[in-house]
NUTIMI-852619 format. One line per 5 residues: their letters; for each residue x, z, y of N, C-alpha, C. Coordinates in nm, 3 decimals, decimal comma. Each point is the difference from the previous one (the first is absolute). Layout:
N
a) X:Z:Y:X:Z:Y:X:Z:Y; ...
END
This chain:
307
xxxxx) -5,992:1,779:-25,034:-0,140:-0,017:-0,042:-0,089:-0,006:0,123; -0,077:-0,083:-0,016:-0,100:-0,073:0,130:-0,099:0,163:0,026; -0,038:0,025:0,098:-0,103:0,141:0,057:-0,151:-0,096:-0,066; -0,010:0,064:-0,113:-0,136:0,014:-0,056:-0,129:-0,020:0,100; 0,012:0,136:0,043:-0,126:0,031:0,097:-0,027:-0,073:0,154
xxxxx) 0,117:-0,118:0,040:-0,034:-0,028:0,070:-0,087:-0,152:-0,014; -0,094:0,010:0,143:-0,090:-0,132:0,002:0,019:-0,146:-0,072; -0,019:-0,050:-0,013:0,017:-0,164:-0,008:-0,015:-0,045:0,105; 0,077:-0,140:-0,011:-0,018:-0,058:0,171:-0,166:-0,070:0,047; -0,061:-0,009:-0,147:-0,136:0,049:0,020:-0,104:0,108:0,080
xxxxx) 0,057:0,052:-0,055:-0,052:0,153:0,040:0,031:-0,006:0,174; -0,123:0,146:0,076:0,027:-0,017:0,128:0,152:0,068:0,060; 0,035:-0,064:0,108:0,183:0,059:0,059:-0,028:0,128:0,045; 0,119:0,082:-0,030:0,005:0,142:0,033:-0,061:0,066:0,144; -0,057:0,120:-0,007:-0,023:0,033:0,134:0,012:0,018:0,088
xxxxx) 0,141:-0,056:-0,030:0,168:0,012:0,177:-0,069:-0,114:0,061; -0,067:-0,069:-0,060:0,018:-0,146:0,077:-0,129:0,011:0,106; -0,121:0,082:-0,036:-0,094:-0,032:0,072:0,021:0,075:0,157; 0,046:0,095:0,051:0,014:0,015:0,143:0,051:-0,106:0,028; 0,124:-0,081:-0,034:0,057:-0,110:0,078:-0,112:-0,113:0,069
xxxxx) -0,064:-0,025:-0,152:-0,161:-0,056:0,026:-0,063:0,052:0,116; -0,011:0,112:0,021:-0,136:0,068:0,060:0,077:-0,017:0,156; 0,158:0,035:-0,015:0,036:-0,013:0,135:-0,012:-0,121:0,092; 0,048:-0,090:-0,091:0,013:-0,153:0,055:-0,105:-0,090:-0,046; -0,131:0,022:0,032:-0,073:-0,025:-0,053:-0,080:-0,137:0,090
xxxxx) 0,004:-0,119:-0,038:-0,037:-0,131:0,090:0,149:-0,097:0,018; 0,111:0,125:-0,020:0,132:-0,096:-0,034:0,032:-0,092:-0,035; 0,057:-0,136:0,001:0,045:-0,098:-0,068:0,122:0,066:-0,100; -0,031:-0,043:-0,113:0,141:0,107:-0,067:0,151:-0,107:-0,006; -0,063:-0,169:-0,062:0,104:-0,102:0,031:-0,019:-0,113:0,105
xxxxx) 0,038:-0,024:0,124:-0,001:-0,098:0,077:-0,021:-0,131:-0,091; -0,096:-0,063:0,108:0,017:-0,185:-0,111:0,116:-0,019:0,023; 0,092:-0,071:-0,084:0,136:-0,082:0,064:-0,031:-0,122:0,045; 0,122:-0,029:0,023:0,000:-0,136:0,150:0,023:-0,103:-0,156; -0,041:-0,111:0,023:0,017:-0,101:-0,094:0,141:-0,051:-0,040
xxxxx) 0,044:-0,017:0,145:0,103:-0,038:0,058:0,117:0,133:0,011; 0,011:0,078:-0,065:0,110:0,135:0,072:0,131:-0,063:-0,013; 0,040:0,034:0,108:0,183:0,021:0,106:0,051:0,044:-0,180; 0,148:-0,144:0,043:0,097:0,025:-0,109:0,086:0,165:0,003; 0,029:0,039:-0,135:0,041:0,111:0,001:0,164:-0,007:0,103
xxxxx) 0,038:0,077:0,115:0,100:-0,030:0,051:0,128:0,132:-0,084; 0,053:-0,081:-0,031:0,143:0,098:-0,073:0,093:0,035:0,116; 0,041:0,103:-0,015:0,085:0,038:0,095:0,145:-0,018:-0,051; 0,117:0,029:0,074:0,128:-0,094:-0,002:0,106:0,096:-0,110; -0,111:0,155:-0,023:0,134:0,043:-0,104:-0,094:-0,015:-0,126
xxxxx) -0,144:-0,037:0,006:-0,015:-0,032:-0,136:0,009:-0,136:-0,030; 0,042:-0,076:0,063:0,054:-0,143:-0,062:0,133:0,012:-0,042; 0,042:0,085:0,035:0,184:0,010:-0,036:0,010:0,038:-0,139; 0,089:-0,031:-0,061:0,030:0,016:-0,108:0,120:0,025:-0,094; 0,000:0,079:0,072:0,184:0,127:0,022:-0,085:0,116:-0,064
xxxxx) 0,089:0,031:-0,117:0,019:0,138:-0,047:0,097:0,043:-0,036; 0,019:0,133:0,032:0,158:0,095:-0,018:-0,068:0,134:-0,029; 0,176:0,014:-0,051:-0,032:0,130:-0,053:0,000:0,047:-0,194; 0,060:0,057:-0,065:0,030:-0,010:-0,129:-0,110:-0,024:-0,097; -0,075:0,105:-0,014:-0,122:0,010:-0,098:-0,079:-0,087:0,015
xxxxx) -0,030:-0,071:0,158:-0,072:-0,122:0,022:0,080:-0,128:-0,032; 0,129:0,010:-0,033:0,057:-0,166:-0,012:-0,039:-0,005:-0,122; 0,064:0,104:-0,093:0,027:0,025:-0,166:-0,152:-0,023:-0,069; -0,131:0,042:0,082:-0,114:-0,051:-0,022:-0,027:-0,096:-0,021; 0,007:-0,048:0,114:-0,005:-0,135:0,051:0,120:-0,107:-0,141
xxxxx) 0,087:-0,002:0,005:0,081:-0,072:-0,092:-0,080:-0,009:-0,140; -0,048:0,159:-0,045:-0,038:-0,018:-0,112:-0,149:-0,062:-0,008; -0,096:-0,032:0,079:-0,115:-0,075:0,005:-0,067:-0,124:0,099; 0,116:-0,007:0,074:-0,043:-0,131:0,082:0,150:-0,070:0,016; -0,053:-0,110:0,047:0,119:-0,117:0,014:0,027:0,034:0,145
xxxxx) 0,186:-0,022:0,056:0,030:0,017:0,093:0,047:-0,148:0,055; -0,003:-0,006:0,112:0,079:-0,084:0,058:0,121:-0,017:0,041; 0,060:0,137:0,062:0,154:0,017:0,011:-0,025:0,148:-0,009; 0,139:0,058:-0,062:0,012:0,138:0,042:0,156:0,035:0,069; -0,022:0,053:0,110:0,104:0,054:0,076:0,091:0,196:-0,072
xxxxx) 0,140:-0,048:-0,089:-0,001:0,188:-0,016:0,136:-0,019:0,057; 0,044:0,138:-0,003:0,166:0,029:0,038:0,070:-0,002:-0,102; 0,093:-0,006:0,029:0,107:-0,058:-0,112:0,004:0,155:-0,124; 0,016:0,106:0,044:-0,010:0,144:-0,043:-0,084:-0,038:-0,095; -0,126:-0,046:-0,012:-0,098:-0,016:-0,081:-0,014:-0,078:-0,081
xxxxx) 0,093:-0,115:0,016:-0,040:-0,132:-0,054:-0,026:0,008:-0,141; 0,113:0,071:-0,042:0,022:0,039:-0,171:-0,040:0,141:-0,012; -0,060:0,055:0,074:-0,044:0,124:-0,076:-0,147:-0,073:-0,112; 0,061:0,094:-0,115:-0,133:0,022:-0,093:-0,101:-0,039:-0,010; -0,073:0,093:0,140:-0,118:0,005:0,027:-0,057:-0,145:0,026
xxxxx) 0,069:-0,073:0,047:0,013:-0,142:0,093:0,031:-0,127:-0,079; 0,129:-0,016:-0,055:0,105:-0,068:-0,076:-0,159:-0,106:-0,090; -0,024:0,037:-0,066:-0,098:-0,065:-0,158:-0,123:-0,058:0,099; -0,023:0,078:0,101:-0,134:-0,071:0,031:0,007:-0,102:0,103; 0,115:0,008:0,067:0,042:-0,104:0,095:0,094:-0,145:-0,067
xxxxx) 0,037:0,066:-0,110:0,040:-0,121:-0,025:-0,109:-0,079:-0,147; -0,084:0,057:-0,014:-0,176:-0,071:-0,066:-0,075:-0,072:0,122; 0,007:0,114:0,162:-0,082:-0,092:0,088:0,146:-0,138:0,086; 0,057:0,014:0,025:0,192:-0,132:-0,033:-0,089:-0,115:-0,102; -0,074:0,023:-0,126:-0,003:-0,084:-0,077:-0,128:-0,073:0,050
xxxxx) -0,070:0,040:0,076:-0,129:-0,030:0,027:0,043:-0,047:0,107; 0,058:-0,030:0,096:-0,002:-0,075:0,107:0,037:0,114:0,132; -0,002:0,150:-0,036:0,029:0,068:0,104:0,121:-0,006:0,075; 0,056:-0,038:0,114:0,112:0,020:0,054:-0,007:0,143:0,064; 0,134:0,043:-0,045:0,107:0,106:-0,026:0,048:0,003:0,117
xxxxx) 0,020:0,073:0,112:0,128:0,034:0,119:0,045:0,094:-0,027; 0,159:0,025:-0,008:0,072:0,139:0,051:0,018:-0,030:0,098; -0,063:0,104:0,093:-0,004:0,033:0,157:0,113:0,131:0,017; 0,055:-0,001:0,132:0,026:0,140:0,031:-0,131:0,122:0,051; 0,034:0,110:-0,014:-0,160:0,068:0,044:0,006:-0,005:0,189
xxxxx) 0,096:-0,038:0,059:-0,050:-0,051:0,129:-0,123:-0,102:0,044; 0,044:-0,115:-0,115:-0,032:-0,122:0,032:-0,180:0,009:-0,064; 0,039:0,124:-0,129:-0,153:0,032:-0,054:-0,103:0,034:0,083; 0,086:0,119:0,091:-0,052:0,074:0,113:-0,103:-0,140:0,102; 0,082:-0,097:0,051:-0,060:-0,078:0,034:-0,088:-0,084:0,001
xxxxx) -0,012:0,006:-0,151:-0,110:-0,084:-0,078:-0,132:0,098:0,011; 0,009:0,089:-0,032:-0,115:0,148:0,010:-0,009:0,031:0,129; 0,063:-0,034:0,079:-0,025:-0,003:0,162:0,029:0,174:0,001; 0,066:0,043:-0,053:0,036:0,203:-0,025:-0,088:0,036:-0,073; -0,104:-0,048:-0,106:-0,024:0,101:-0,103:0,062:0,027:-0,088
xxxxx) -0,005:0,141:-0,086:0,021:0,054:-0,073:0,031:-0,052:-0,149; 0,081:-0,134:0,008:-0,006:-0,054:-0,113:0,084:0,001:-0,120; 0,086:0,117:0,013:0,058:0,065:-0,122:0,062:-0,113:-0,101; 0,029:-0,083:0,087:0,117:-0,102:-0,076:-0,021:-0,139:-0,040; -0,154:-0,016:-0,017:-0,072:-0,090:-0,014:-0,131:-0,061:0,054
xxxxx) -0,042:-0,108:-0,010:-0,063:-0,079:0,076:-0,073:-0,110:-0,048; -0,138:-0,043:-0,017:-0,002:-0,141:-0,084:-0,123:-0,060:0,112; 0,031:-0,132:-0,077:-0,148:-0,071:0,105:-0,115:-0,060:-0,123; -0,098:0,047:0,002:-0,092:-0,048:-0,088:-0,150:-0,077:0,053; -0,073:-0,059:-0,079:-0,133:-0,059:0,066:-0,088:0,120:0,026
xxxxx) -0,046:-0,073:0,120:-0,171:0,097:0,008:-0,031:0,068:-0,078; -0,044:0,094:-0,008:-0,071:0,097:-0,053:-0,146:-0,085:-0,079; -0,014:0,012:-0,116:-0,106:-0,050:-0,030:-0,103:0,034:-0,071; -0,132:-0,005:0,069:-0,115:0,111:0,017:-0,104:-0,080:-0,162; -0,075:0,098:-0,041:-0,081:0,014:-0,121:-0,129:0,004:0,071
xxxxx) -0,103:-0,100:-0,096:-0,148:-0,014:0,064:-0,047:0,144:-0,065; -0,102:0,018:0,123:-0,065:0,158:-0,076:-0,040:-0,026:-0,104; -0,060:-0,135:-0,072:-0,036:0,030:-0,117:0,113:-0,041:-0,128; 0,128:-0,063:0,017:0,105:0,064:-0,077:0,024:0,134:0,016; -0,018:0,058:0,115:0,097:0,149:0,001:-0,120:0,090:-0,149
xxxxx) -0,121:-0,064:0,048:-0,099:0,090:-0,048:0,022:0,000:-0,183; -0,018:-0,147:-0,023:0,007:-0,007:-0,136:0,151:0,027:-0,049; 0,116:-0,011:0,091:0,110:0,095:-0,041:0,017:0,138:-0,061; -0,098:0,033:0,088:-0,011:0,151:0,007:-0,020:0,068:-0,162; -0,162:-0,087:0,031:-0,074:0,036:-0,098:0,074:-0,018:-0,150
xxxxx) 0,061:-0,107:-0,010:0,087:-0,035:-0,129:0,138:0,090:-0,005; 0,041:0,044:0,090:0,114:0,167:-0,025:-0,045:0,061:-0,025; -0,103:0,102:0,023:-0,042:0,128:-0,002:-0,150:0,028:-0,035; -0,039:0,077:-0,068:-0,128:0,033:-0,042:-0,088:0,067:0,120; 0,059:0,056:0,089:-0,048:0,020:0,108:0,118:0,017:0,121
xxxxx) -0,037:-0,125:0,057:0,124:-0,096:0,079:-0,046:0,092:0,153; 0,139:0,015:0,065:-0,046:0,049:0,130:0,045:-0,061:0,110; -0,051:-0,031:0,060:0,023:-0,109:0,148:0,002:0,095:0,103; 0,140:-0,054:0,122:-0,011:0,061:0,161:-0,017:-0,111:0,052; -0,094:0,005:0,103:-0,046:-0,024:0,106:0,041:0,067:0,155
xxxxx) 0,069:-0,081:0,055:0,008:0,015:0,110:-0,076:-0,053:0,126; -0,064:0,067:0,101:-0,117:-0,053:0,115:0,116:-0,004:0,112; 0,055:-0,119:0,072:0,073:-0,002:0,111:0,178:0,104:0,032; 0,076:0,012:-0,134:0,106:0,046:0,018:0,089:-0,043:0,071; 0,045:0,014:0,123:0,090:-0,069:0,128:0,116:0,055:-0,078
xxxxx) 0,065:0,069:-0,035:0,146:0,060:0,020:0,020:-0,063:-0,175; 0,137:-0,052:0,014:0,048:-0,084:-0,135:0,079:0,149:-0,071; 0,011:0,112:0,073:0,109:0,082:-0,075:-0,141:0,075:-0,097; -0,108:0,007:0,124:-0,133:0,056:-0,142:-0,014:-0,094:-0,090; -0,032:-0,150:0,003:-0,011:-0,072:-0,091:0,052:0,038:-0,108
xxxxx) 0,121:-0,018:0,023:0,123:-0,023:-0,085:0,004:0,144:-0,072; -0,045:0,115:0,033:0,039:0,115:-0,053:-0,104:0,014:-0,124; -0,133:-0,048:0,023:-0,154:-0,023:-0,025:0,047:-0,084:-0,161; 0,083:-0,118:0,043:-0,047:-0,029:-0,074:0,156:0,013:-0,153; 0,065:0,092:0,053:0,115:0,044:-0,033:-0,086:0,113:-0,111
xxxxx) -0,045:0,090:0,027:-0,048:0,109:-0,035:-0,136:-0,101:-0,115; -0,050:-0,039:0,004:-0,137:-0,079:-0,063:0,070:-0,032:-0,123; 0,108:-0,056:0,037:0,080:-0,111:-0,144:0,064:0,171:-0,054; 0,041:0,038:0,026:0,073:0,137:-0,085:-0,090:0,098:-0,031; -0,171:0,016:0,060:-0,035:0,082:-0,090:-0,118:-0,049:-0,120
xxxxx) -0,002:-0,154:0,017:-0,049:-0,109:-0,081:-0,155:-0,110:-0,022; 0,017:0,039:0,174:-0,153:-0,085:0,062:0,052:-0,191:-0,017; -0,067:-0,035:-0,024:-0,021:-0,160:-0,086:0,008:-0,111:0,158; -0,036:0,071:0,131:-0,010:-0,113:0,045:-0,023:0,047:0,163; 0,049:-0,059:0,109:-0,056:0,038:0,171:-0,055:-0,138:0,026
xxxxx) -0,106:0,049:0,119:-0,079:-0,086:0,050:0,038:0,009:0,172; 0,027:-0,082:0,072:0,009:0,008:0,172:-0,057:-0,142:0,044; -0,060:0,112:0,152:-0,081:-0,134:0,016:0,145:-0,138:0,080; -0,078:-0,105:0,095:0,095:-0,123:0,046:0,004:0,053:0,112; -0,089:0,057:0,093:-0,005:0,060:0,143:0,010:0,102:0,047
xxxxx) 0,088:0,022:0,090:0,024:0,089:0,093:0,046:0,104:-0,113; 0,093:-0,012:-0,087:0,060:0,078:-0,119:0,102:-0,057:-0,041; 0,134:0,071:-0,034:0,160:-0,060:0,002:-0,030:-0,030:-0,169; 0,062:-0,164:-0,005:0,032:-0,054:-0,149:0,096:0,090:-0,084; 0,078:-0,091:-0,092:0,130:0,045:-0,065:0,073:-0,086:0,093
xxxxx) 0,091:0,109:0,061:0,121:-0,065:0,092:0,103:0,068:-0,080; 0,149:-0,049:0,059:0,097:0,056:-0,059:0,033:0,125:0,017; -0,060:0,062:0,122:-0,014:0,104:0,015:-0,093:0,091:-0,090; -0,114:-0,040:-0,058:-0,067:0,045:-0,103:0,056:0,013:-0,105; 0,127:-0,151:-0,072:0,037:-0,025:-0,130:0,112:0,143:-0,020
xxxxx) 0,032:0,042:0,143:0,111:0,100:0,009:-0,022:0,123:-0,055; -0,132:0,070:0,074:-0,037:0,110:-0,040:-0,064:0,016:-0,092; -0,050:-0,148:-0,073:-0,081:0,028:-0,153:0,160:0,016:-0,072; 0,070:-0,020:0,010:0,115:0,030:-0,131:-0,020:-0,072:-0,109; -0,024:-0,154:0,015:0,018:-0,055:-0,165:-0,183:0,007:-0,038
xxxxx) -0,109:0,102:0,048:-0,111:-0,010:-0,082:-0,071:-0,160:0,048; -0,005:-0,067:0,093:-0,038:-0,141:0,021:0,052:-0,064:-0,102; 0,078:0,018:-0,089:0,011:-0,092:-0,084:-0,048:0,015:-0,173; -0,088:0,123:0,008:-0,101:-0,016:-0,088:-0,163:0,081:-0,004; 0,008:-0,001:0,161:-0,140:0,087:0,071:-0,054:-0,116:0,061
xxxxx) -0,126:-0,072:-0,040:-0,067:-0,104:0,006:-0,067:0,015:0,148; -0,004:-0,058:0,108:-0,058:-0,013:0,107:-0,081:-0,121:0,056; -0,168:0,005:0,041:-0,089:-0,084:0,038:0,026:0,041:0,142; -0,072:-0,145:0,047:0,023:0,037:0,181:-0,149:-0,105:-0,004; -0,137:0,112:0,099:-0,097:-0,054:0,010:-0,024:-0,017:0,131
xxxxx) -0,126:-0,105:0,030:-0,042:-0,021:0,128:-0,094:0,070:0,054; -0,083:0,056:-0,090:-0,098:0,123:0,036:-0,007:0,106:-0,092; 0,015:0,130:0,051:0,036:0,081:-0,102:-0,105:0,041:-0,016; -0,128:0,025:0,026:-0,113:0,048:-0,030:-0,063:-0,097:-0,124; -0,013:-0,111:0,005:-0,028:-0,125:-0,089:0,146:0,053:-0,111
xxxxx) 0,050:0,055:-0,029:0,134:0,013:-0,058:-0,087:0,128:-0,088; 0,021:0,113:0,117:-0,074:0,121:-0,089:-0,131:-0,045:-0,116; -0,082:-0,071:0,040:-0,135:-0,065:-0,048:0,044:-0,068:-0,119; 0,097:-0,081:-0,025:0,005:-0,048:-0,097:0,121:0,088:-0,124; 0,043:0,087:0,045:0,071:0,122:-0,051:-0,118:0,050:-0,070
xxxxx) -0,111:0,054:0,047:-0,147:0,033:-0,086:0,008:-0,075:-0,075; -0,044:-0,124:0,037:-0,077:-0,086:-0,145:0,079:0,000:-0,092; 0,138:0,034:0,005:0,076:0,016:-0,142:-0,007:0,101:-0,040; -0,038:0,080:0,062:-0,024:0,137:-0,064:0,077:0,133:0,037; 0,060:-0,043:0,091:0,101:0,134:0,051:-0,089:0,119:0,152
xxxxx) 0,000:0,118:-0,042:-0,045:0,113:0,119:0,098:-0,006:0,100; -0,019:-0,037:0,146:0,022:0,018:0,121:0,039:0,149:0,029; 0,152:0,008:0,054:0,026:0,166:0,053:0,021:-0,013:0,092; -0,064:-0,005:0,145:0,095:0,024:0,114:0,024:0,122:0,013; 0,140:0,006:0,113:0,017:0,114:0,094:0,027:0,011:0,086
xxxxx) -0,057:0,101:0,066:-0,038:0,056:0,122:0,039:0,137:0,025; 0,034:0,032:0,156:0,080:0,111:0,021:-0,073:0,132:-0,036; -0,162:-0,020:0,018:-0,083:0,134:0,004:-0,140:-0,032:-0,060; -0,100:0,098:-0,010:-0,121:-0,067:-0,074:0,020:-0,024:-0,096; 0,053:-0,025:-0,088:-0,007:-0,105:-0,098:-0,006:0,125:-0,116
xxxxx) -0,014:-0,043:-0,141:0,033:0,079:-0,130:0,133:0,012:0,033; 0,015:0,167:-0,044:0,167:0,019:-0,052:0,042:-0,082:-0,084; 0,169:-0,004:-0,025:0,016:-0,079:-0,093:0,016:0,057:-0,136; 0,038:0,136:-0,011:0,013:0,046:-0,104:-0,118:0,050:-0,067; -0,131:-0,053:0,055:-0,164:0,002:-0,071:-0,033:-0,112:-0,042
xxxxx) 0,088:-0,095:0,036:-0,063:-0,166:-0,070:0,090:-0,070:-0,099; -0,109:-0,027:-0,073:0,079:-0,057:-0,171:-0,004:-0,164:0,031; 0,154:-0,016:0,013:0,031:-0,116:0,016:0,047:-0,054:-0,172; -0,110:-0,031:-0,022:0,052:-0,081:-0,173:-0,100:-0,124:0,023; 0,055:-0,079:-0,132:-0,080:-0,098:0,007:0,105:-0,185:0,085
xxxxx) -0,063:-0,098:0,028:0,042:-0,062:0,105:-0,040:0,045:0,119; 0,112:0,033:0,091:-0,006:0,040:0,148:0,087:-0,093:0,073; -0,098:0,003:0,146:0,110:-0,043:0,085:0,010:0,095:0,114; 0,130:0,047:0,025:0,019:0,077:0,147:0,016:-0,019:0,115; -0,083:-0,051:0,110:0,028:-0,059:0,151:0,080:0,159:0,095
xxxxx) 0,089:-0,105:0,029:0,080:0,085:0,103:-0,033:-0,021:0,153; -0,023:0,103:0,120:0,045:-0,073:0,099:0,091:-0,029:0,094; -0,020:-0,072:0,092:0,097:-0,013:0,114:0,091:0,127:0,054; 0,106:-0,027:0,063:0,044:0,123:0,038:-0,047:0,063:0,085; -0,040:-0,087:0,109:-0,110:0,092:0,123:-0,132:0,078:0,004
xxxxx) -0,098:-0,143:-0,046:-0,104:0,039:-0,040:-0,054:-0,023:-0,106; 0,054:0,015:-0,118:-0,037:0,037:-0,118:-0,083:-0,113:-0,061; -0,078:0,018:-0,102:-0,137:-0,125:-0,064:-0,088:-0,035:0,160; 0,017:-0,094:-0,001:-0,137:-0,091:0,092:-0,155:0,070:-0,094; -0,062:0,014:0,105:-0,157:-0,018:-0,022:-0,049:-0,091:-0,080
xxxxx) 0,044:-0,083:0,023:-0,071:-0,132:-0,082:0,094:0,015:-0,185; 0,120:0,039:-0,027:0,052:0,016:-0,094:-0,037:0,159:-0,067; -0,048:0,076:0,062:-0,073:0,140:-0,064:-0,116:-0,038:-0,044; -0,109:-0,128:0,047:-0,093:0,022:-0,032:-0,002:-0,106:-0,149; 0,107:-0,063:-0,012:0,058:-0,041:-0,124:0,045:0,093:-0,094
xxxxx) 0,026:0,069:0,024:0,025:0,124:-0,130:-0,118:0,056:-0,051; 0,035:0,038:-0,138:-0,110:0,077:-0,058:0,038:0,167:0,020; 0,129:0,054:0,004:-0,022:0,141:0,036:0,123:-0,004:0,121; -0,020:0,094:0,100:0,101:0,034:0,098:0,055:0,092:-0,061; 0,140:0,054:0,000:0,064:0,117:-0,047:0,136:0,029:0,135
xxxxx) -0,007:0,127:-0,023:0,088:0,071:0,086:0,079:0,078:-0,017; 0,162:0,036:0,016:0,087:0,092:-0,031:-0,005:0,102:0,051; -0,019:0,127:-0,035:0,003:0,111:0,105:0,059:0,057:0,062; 0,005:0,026:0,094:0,163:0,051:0,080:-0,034:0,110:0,046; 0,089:0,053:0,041:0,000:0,176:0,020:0,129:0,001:0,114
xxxxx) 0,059:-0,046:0,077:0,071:-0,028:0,100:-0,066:0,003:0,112; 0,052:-0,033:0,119:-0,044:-0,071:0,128:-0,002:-0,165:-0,009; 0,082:-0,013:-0,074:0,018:-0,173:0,040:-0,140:-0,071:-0,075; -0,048:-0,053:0,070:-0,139:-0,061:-0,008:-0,054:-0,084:-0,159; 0,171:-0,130:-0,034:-0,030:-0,045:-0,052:0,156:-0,030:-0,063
xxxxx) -0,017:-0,102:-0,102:0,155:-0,026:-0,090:0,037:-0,154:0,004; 0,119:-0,060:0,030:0,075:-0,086:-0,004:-0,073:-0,099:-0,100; -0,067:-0,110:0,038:-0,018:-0,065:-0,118:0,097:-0,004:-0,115; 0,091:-0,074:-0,014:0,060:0,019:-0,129:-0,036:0,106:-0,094; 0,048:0,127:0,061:0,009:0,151:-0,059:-0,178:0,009:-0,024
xxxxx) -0,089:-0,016:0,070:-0,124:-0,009:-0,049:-0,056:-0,067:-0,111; 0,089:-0,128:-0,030:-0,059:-0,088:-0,111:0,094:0,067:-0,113; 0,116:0,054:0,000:0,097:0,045:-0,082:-0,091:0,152:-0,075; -0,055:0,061:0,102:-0,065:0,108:-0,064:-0,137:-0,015:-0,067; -0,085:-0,119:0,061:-0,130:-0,065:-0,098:0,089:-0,048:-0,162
xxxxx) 0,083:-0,053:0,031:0,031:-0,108:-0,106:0,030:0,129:-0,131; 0,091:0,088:0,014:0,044:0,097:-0,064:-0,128:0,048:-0,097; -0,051:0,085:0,112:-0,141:0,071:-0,045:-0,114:-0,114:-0,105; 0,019:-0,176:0,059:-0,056:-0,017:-0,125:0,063:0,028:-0,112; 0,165:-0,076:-0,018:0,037:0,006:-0,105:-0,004:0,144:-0,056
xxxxx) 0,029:0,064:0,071:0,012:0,168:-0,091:-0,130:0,014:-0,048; -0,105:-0,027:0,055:-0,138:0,008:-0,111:0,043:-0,082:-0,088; 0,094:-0,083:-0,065:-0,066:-0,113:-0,109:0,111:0,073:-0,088; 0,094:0,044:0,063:0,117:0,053:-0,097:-0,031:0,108:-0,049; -0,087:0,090:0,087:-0,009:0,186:-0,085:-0,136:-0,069:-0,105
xxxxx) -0,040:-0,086:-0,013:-0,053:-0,035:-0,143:0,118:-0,042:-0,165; 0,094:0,013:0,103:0,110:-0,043:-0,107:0,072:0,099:-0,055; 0,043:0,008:-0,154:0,067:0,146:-0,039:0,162:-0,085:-0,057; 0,085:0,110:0,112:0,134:-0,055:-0,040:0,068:0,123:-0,119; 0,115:-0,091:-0,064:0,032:0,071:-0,111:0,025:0,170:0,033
xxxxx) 0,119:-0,017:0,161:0,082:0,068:0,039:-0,104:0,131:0,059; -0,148:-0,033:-0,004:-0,075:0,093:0,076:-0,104:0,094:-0,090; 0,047:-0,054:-0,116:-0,135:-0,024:-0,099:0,016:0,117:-0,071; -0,083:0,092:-0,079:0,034:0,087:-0,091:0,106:0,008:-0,071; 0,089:0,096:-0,051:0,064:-0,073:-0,106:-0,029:-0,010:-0,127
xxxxx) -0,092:0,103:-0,021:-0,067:-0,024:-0,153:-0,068:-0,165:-0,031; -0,086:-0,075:0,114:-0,064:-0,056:0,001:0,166:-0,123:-0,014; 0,093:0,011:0,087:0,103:-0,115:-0,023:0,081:0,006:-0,118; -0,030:0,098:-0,052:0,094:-0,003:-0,168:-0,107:-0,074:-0,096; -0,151:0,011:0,013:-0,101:-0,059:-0,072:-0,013:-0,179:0,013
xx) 0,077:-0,036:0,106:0,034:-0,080:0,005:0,080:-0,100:-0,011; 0,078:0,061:-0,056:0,158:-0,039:-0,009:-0,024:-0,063:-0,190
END
């Protein structure tokens, strides 16, 4: 159920936002862009299109078309394998039994647990499919946002964790931030193949039009910010994550409507992106679920009245 008492996107933005104002005050908040902007340059492991590894092939088989798949003979007829390889056989996939040396070679030494496939590009969703996706799953759809994630094992963990605790959709920007590489397809485990991903050119123009559909802005930030276990994340939300170094950009905080912060009680300053978006993501869902009464939790007088 949507938070009653909060504003309309009418109404004026919360009072987190005005120091940012008061600080940076004469700021440009979005650069003009160049008319002309430099083609997006891909780098050489996100053009590749090698994935290994079990839970990611078996994904993969069951929702996208392959081009070849490389397994070991051990596997060929297992179970798990057998029905779906020979449905993608019917489609045009070529089949190798490799030895796992020769696999080894193909993965250049990753970890590829017997199997191996080559599939197309990764292929990205306009923000405003991801949006009206969203919106058509869930009554209150929740989007991650990522501001400049370099490391594909956070990606991949980010967006591993999003699809399993049942956020509708990630957003990353085109620059100076790692795509879906195979190295990403690895550590998501299979969720790329039904965790919807946009890839934008300006993420601030991104956040902005995230408003006009109607969704509240959460960033986070290491300190300052609202706790997290004081803010009612219901409703459409979206959660911006940041970078591993330095966290949300300036220019992407002043795109949010509330900053929020985890509290720590350690020495260590701050938390692993992944594990940071893993503990926002939770805390929403656990607000939407302790509105929910399960049988197994429920009175029992009240579950026999029901029965």
């Amino acid at each position: 159920m949507a938070n009653s008492n909060r504003p309309s996107r009418a109404a004026s933005k919360p009072k987190l936002r005005k120091p940012l104002r008061q600080q940076n005050k004469g700021r440009k908040i979005f650069p003009y862009p160049n008319k002309n902007p430099e083609p997006l340059q891909s780098s050489t492991e996100e053009d590749s299109d090698l994935i290994y590894g079990r839970h990611t092939v078996i994904a993969a088989l069951r929702e996208r078309q392959l081009n070849r798949v490389w397994i070991i003979p051990q596997l060929r007829y297992d179970p798990r394998f057998h029905s779906l390889l020979l449905e993608a056989k019917s489609k045009g996939t070529v089949i190798d039994e490799v030895e796992p040396k020769r696999l080894s070679q193909i993965t250049e030494g990753a970890n590829h647990q017997g199997i191996a496939a080559q599939v197309a590009p990764y292929s990205y969703l306009d923000l405003g499919e991801l949006i009206d996706k969203a919106k058509s799953a869930a009554e209150q759809p929740v989007i991650v946002v990522c501001d400049s994630i370099t490391d594909p094992h956070n990606l991949g963990a980010i967006i591993r964790t999003a699809e399993a605790l049942g956020a509708q959709g990630l957003v990353i920007p085109q620059r100076r931030a790692v795509g879906v590489t195979s190295t990403v397809m690895k550590v998501a485990a299979g969720a790329l193949e039904t965790l919807s991903i946009a890839r934008v050119v300006n993420l601030g123009r991104a956040l902005e039009e995230l408003k006009t559909a109607g969704f509240w802005i959460y960033g986070t930030i290491s300190d300052s910010g609202k706790p997290l276990h004081k803010v009612e994340l219901t409703g459409a939300v979206v959660l911006v994550i940041g970078s591993e170094g330095s966290g949300l950009s300036l220019q992407t905080q002043k795109g949010c409507d509330v900053l929020i912060s985890i509290p720590l009680q350690g020495k260590i300053p701050s938390l692993n992106a992944s594990v940071a978006a893993a503990m926002v993501l939770y805390e929403t869902y656990r607000q939407r679920w302790s509105d929910r009464l399960y049988l197994d939790t429920a009175p029992k007088n009240m579950a026999k009245e029901e029965m």
